[in-house]
MIBALO-593593 format. One record per atom (N, C-alpha, C): residue in one letter; chain; atom name; x, y, z. Coordinates in pm, whole numbers, plus 50000, padded with zeros to 5 digits. Atoms other than C-alpha are relative to their C-alpha. Example, Ala and Ser with C-alpha at 12.3 -4.5 7.8 and 13.67 -1.06 7.14 Angstrom:
<rs>
residu|chaine|atome|east|north|up
A|A|N|50089|49881|50000
A|A|CA|51230|49550|50780
A|A|C|50090|50120|50000
S|A|N|49918|49881|49994
S|A|CA|51367|49894|50714
S|A|C|49923|50109|50073
</rs>
This chain:
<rs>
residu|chaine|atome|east|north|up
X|A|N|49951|50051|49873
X|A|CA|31222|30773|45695
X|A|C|50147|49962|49989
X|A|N|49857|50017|50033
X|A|CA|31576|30719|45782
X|A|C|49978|49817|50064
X|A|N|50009|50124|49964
X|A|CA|31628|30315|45795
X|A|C|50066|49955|50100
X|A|N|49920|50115|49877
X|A|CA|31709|30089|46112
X|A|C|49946|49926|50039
X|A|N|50060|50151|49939
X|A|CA|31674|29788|46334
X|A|C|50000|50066|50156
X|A|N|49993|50015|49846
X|A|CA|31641|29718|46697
X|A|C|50110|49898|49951
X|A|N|49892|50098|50011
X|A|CA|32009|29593|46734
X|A|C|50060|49930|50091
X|A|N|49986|50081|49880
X|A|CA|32148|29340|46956
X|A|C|50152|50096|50062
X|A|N|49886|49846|49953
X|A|CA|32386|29524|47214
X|A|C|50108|49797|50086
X|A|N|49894|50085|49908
X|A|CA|32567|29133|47326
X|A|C|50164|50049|49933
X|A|N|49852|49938|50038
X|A|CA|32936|29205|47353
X|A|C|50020|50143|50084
X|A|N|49969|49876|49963
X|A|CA|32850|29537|47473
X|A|C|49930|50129|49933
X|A|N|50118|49901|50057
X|A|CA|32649|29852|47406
X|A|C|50064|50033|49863
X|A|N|49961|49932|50096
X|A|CA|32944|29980|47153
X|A|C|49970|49850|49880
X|A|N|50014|50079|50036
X|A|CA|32895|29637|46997
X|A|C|49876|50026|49882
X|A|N|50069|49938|50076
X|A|CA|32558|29781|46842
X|A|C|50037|50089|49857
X|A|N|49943|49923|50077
X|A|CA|32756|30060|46657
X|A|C|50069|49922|49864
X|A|N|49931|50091|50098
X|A|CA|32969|29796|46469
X|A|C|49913|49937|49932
X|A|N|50064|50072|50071
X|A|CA|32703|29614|46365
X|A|C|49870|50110|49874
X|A|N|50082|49922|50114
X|A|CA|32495|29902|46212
X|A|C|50085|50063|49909
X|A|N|49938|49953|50145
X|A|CA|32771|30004|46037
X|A|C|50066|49941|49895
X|A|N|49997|50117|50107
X|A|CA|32842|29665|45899
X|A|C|49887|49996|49895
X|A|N|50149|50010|50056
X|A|CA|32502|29680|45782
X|A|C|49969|50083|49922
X|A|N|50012|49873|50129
X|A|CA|32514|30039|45600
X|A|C|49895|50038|50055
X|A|N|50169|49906|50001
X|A|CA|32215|30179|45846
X|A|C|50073|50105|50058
X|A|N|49964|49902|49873
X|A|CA|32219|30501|46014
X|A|C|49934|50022|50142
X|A|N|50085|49955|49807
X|A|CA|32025|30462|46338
X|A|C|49957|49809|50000
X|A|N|50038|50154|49983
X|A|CA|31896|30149|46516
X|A|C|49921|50063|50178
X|A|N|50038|49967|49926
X|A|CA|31742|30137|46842
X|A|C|50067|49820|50102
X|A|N|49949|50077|49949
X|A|CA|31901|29932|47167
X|A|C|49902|50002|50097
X|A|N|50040|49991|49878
X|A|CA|31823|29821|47493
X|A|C|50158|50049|50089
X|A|N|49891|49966|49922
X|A|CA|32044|29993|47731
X|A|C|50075|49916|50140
X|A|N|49969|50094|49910
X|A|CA|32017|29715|48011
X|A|C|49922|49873|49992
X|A|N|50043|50114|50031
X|A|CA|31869|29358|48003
X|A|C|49830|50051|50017
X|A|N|50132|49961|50019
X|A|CA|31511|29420|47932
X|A|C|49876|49925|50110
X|A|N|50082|50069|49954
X|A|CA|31400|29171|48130
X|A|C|50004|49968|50203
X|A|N|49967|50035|49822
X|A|CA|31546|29208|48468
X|A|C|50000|50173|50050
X|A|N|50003|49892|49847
X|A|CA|31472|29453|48759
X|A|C|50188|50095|50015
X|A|N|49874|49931|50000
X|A|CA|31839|29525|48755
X|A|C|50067|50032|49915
X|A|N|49925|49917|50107
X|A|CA|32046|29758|48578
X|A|C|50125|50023|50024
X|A|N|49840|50015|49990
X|A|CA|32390|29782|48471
X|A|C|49985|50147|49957
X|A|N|49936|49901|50046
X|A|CA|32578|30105|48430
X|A|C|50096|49972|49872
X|A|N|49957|50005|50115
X|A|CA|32725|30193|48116
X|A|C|50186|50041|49989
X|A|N|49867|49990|49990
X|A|CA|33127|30196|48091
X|A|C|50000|50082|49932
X|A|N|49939|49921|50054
X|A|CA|33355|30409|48007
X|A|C|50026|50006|49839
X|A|N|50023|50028|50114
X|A|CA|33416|30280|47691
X|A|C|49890|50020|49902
X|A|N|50101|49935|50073
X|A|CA|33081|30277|47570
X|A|C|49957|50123|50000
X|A|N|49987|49912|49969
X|A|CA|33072|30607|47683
X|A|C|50040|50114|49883
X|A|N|49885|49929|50059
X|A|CA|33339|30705|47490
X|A|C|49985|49998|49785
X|A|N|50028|50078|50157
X|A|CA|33219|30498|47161
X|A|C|49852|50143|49941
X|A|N|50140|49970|50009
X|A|CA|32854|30621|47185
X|A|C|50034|50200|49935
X|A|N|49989|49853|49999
X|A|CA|33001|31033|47194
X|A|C|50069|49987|49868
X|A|N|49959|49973|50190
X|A|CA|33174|31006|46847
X|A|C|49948|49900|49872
X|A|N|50030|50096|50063
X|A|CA|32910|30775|46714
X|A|C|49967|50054|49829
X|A|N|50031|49938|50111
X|A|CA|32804|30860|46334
X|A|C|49836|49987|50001
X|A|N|50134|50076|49973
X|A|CA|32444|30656|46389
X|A|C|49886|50111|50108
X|A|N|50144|49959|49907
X|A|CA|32103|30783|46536
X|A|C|49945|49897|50075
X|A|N|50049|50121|49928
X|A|CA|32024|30577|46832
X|A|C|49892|50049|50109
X|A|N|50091|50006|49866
X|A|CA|31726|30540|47052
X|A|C|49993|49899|50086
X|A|N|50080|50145|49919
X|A|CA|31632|30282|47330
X|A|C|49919|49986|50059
X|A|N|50139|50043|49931
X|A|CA|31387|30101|47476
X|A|C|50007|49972|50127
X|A|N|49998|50013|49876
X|A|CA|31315|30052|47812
X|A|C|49957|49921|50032
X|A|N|50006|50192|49949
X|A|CA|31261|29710|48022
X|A|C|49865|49998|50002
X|A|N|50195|50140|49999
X|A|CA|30910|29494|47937
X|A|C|49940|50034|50159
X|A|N|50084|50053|49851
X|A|CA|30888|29511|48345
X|A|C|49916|50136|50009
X|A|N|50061|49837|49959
X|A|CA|30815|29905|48374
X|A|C|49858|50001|49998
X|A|N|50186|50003|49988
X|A|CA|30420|29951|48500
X|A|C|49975|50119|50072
X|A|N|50043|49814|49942
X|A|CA|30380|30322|48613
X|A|C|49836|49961|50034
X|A|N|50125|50023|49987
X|A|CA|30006|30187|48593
X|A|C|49964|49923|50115
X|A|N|50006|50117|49989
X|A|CA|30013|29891|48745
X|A|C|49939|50031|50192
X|A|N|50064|49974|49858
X|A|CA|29796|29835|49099
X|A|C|50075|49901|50082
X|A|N|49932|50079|49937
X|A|CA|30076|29627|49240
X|A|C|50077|50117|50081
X|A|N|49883|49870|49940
X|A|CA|30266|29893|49487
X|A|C|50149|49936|49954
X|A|N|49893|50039|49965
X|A|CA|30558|29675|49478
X|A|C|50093|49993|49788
X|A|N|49978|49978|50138
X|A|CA|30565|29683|49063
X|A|C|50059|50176|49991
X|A|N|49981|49838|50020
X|A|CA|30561|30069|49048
X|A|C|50129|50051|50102
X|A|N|49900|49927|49926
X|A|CA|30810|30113|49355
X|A|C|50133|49983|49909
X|A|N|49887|50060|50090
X|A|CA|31047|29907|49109
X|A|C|50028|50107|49867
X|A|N|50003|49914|50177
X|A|CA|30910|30094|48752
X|A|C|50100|50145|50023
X|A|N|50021|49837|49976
X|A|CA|31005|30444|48896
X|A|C|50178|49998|50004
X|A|N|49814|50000|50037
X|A|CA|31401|30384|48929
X|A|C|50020|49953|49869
X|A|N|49922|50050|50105
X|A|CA|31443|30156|48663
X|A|C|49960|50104|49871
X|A|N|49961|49854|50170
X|A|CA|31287|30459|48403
X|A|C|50121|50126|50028
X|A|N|49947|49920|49926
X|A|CA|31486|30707|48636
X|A|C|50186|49951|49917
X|A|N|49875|50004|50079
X|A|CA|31831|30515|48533
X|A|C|50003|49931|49863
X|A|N|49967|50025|50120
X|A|CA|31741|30421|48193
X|A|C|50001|50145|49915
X|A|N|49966|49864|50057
X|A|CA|31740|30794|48133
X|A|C|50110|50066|50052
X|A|N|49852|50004|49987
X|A|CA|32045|30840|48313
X|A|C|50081|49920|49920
X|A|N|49896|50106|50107
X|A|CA|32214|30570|48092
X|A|C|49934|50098|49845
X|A|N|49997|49978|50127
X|A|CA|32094|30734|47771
X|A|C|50049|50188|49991
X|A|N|49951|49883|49924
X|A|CA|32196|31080|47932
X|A|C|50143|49957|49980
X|A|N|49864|49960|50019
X|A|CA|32539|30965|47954
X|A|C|50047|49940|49863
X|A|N|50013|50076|50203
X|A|CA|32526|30772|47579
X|A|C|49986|50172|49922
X|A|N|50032|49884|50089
X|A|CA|32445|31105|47430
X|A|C|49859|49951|49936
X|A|N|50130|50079|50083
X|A|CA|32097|30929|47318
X|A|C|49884|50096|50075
X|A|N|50079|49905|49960
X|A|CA|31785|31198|47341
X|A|C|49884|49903|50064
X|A|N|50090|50045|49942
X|A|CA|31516|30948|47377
X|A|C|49965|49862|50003
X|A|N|50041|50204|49982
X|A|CA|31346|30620|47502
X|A|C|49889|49959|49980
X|A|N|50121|50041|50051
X|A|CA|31063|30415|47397
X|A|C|49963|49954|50148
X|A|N|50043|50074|49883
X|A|CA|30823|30330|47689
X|A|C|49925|49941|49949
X|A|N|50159|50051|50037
X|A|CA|30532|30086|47665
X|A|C|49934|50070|50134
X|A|N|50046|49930|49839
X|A|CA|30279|30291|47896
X|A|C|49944|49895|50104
X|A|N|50040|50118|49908
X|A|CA|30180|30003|48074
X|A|C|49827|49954|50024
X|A|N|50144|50022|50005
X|A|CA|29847|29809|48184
X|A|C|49925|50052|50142
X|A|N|50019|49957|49911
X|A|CA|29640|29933|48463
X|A|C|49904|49901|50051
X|A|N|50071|50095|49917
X|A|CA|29486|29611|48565
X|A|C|49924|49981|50082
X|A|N|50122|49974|49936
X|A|CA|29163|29670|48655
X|A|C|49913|50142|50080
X|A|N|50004|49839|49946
X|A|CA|29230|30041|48795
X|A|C|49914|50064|49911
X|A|N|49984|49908|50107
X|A|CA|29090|30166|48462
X|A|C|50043|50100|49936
X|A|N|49896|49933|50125
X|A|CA|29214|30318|48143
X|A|C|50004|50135|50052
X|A|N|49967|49862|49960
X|A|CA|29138|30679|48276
X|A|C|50085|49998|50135
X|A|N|49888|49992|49870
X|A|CA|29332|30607|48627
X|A|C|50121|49958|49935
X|A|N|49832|50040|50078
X|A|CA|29595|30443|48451
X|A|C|50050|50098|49943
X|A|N|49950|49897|50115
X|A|CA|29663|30698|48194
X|A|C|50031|50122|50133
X|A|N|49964|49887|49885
X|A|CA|29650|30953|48502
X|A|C|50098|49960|50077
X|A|N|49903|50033|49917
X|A|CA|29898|30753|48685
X|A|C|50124|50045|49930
X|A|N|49891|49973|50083
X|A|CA|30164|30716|48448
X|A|C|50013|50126|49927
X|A|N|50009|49895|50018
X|A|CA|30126|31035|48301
X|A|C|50077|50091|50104
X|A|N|49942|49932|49875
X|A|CA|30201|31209|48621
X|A|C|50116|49964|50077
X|A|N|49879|50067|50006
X|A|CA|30478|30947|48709
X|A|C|50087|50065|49929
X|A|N|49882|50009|50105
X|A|CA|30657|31009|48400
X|A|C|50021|50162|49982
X|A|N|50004|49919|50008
X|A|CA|30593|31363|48411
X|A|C|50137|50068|50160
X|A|N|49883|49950|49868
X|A|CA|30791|31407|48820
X|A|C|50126|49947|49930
X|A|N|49859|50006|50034
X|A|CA|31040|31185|48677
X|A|C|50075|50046|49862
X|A|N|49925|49983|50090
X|A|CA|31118|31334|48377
X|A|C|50058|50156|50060
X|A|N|49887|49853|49936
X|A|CA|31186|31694|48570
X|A|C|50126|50018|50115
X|A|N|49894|50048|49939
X|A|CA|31383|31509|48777
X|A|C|50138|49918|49919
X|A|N|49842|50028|50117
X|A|CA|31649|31381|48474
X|A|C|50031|50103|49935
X|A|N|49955|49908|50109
X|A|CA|31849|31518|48276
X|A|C|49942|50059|49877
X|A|N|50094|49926|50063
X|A|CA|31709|31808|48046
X|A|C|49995|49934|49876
X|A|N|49958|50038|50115
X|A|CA|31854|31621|47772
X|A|C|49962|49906|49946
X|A|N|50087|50195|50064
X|A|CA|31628|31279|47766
X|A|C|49900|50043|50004
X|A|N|50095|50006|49961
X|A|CA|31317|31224|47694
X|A|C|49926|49886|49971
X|A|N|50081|50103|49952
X|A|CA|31046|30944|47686
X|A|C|49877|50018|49873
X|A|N|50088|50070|50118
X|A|CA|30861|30806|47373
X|A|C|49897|49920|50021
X|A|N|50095|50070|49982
X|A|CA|30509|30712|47435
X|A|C|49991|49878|49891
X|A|N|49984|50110|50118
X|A|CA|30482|30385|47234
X|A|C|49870|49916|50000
X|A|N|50106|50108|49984
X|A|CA|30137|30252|47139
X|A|C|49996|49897|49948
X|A|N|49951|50195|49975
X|A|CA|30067|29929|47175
X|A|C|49838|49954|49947
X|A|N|50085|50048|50122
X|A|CA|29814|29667|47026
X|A|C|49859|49978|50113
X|A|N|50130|50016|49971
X|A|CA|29547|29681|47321
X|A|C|49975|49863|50086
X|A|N|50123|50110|49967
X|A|CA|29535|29312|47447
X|A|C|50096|50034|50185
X|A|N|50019|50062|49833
X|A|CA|29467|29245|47840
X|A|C|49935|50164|50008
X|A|N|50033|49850|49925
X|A|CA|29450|29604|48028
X|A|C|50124|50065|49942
X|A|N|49944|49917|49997
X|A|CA|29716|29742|47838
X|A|C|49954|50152|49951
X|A|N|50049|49882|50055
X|A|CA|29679|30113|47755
X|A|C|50113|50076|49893
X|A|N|49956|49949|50128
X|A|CA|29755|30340|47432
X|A|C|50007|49930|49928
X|A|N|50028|50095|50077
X|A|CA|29609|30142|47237
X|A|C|49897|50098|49875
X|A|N|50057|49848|50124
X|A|CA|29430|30461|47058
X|A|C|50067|50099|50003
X|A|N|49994|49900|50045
X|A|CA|29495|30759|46933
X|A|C|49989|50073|50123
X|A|N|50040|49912|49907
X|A|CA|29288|30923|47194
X|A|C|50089|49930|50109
X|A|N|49896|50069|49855
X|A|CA|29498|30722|47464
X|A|C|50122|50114|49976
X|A|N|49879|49971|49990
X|A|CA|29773|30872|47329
X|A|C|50014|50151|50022
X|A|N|50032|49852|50018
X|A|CA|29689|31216|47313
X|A|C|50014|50035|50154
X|A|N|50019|50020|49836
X|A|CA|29589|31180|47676
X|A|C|50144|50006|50108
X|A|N|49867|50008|49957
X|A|CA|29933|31100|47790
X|A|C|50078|50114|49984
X|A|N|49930|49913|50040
X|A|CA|30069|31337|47602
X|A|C|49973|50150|50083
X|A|N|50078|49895|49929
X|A|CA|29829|31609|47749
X|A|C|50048|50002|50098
X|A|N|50029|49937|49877
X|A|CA|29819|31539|48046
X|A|C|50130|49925|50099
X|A|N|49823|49946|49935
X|A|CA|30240|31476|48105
X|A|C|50049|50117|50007
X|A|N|50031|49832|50083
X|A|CA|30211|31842|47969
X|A|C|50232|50023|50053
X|A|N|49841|50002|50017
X|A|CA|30620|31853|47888
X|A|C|50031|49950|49853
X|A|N|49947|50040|50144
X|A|CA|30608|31845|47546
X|A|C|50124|49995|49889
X|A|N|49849|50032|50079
X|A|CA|30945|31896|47415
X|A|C|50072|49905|50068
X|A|N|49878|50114|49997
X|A|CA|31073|31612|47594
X|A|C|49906|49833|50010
X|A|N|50089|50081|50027
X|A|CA|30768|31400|47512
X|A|C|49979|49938|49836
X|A|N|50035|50025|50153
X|A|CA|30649|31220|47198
X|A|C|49960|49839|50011
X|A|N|50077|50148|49984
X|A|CA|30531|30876|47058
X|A|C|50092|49953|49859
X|A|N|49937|50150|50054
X|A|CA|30709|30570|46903
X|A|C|49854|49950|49926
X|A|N|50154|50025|50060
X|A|CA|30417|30489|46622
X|A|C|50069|49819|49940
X|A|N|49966|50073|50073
X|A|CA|30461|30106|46578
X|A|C|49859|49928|49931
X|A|N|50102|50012|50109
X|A|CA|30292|29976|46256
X|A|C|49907|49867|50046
X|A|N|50069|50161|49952
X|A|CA|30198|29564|46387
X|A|C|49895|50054|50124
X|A|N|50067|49964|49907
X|A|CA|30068|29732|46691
X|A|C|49851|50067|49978
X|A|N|50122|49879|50035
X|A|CA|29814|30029|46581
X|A|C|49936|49893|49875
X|A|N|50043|50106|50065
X|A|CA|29731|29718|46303
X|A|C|49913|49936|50103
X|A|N|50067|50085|49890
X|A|CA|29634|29497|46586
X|A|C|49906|50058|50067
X|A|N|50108|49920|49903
X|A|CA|29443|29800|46774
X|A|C|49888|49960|49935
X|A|N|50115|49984|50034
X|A|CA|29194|29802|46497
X|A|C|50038|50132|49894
X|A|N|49974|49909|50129
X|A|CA|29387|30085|46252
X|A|C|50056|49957|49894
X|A|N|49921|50075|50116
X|A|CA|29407|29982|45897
X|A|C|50107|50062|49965
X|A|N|49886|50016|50070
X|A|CA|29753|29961|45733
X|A|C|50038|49973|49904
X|A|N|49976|50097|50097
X|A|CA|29673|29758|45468
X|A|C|49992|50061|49855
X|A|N|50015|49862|50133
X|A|CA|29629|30008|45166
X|A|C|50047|50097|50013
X|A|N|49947|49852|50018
X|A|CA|29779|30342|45049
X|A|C|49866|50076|50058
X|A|N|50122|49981|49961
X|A|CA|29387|30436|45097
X|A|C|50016|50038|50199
X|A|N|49987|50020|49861
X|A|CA|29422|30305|45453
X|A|C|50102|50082|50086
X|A|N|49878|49890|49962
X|A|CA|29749|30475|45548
X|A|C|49925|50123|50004
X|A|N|50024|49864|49975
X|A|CA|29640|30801|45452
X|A|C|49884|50030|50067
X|A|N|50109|49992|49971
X|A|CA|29322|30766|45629
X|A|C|50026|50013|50176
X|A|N|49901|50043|49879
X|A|CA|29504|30591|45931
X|A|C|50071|50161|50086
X|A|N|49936|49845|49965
X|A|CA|29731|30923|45953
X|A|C|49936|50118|50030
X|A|N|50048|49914|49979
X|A|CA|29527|31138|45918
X|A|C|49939|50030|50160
X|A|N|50079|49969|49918
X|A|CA|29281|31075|46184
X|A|C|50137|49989|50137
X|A|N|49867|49992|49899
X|A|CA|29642|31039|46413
X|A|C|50007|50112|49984
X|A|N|49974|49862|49983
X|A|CA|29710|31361|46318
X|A|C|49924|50111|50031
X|A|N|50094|49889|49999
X|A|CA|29364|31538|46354
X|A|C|50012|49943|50177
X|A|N|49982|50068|49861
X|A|CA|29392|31331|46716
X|A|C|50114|50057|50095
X|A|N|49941|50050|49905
X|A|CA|29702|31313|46848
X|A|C|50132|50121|49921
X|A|N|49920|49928|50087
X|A|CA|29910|31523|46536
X|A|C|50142|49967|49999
X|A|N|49919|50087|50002
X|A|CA|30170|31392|46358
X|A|C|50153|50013|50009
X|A|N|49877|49930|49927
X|A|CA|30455|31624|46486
X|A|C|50045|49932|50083
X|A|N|49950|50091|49911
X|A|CA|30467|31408|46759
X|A|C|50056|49888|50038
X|A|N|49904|50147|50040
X|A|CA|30593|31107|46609
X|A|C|50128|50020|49977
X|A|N|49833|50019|50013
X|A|CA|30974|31051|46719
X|A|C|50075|49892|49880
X|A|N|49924|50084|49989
X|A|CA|31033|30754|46618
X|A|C|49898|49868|49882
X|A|N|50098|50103|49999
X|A|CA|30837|30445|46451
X|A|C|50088|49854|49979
X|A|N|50003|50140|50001
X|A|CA|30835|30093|46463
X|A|C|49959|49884|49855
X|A|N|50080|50023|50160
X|A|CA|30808|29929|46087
X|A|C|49954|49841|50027
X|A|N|50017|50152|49967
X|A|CA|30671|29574|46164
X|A|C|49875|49933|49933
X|A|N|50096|50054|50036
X|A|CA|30430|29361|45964
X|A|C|49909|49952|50100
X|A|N|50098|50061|49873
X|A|CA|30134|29184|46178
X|A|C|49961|49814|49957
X|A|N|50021|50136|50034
X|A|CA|30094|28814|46178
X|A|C|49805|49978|49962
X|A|N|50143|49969|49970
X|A|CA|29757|28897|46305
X|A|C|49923|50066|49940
X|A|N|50117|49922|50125
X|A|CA|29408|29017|46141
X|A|C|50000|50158|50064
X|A|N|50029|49833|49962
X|A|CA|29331|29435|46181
X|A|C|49895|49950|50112
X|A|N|50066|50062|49819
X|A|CA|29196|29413|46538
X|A|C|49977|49918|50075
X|A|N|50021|50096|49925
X|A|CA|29260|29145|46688
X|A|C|50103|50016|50122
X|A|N|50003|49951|49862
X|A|CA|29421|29306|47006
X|A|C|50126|49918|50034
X|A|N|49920|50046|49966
X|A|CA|29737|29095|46935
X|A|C|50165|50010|49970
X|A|N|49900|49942|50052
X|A|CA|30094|29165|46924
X|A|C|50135|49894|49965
X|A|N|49970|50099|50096
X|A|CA|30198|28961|46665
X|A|C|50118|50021|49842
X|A|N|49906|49976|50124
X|A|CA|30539|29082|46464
X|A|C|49984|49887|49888
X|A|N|49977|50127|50111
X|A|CA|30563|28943|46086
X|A|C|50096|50029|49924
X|A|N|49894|49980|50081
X|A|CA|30894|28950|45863
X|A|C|49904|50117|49900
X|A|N|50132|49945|50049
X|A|CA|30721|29225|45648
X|A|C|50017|49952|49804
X|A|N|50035|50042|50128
X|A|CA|30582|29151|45339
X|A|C|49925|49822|50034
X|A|N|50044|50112|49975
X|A|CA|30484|28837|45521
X|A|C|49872|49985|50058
X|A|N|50126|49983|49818
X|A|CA|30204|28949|45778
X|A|C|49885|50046|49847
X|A|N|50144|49949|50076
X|A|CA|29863|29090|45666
X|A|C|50007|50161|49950
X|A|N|49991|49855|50069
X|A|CA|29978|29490|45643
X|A|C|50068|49990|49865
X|A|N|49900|50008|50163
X|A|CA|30238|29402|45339
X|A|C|50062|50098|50027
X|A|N|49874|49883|50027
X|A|CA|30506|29588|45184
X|A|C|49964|50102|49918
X|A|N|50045|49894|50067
X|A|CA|30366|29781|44955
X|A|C|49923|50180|50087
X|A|N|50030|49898|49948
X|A|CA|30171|30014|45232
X|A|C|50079|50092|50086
X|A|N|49866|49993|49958
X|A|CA|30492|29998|45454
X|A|C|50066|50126|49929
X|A|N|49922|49932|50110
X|A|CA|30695|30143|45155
X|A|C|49885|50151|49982
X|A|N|50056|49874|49978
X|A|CA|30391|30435|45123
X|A|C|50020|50087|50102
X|A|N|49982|49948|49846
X|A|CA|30426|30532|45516
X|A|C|50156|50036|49992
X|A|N|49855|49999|49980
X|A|CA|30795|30515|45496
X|A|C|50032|50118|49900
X|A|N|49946|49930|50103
X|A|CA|30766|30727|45176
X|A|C|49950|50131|50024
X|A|N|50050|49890|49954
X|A|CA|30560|31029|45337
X|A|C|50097|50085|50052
X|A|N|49936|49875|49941
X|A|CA|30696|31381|45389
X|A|C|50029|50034|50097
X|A|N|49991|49961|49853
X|A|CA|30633|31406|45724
X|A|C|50109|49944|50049
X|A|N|49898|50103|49925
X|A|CA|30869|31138|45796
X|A|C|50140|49997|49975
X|A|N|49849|49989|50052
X|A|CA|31192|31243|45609
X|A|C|50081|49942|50050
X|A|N|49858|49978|49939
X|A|CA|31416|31276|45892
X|A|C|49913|49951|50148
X|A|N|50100|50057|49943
X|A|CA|31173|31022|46126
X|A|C|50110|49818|50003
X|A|N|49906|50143|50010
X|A|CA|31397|30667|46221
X|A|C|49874|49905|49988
X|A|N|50061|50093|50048
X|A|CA|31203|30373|46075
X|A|C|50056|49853|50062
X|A|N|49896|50144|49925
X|A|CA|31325|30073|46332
X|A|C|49932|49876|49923
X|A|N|50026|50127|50058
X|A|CA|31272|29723|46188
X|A|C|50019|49912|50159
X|A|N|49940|50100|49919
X|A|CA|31218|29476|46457
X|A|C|49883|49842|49990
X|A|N|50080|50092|50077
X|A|CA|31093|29216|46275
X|A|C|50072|49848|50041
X|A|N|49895|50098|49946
X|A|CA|31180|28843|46361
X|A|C|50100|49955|49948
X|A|N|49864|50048|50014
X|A|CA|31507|28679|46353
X|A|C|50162|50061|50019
X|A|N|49896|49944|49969
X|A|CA|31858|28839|46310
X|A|C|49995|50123|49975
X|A|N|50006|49882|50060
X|A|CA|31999|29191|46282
X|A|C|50000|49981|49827
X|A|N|49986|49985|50149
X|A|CA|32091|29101|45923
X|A|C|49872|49982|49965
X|A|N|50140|49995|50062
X|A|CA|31710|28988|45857
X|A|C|49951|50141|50023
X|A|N|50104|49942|49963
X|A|CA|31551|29255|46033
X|A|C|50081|50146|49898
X|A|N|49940|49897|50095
X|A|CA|31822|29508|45806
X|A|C|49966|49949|49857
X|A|N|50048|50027|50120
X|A|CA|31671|29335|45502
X|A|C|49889|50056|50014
X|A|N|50176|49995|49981
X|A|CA|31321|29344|45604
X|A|C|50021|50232|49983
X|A|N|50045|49875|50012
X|A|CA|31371|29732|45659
X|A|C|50054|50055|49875
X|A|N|50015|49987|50154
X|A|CA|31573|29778|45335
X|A|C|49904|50032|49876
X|A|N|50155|50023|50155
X|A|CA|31267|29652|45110
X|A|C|49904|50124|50020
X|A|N|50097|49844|50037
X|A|CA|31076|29955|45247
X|A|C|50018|50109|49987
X|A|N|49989|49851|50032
X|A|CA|31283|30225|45279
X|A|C|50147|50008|49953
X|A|N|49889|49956|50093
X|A|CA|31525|30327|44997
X|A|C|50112|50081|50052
X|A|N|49890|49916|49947
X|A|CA|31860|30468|45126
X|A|C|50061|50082|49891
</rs>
């Protein structure tokens, strides 16, 4: 895996760049606009300008609010722009792709949900630029969220049917929390496998390296500094050390600062 963080973008998106290369990583992953608000900023010229002769591999994530699922009309009228210009903003960054969480479908059930968003993300991705695309990112399962399996994920994948500008964000605390062990070399390769006889492991853009505070299935999403949580470092360092993953970005977003979370990913993967 190639090593990075989720890096803080205050100061400014190019602000990121400086700091991963203080740090000695080559990729990191940002947020392109405040994660937490309905509204979105456009990206200056400058960053613009930074981002096109960057040296770094960058992805980002897209805002906590996004619910393609969600049985609120007034949620989804919102979700559908704000993915719309967070792929315009990584469109004009030069950045290929974004992490989504697929969202919860709150009571609709998991098969309507998965059919919603799916088909959502599918109009709007032929409606952006050819050049982005959208990182399914499973998640640990609790309330009504969905992709919380394998087979969830597969599902999405299927049935967005746009596979070269599709794929999945595999984070480790999460698929821990679903109920997939992590915690052994044993486990890993067991773990993978059945991802790959599932869902296959071509499809992994991107992953998420994060310990779990939390026990294997407990449905909670519970980052741990790693080596601190219940997966450890030792299985970490196996996953990170697999073939498949060579040329595969390994984000750290583990708690506290960029400099922790560039330690924390350090210890597992050898530069």
């Amino acid at each position: 895996m190639i090593p990075g963080i989720h890096v803080s973008v205050n100061g400014g998106l190019d602000k990121a760049l400086d700091t991963l290369t203080e740090l000695g990583l080559p990729c990191g992953q940002i947020f392109t606009s405040n994660q937490q608000q309905w509204k979105s900023r456009a990206v200056t010229g400058k960053e613009i300008e930074r981002y096109s002769s960057r040296t770094a591999a960058i992805i980002s994530h897209t805002s906590y609010l996004i619910n393609l699922a969600s049985t609120n009309k007034r949620v989804v009228k919102l979700s559908v722009p704000a993915l719309e210009a967070e792929l315009g903003r990584i469109h004009a960054l030069g950045i290929k792709w974004c992490v989504l969480h697929p969202g919860a479908h709150l009571g609709a059930g998991e098969d309507e949900g998965i059919r919603k968003i799916s088909s959502m993300v599918g109009k709007i991705l032929l409606n952006s630029p050819a050049d982005t695309g959208i990182l399914y990112e499973n998640t640990a399962g609790q309330g009504t969220t969905l992709g919380y399996t394998f087979r969830q994920l597969a599902q999405l994948l299927e049935q967005t049917s746009i596979p070269d500008r599709t794929g999945i964000c595999f984070d480790t605390c999460h698929a821990f929390a679903a109920g997939y062990d992590l915690s052994s070399e044993r486990a890993v390769r067991e773990t993978m496998n059945e991802f790959n006889d599932t869902v296959g492991m071509d499809r992994i853009k991107a992953f998420h390296i994060n310990d779990s505070k939390g026990e294997c299935g407990n449905r909670k999403d519970r980052h741990a500094v790693i080596g601190e949580g219940l997966i450890g470092l030792e299985p970490l360092r196996f996953l990170a050390s697999m073939p498949e993953f060579k040329a595969i970005p390994g984000i750290s977003e583990t708690p506290g600062t960029d400099s922790d979370r560039a330690h924390d990913i350090v210890k597992v993967i050898s530069q």
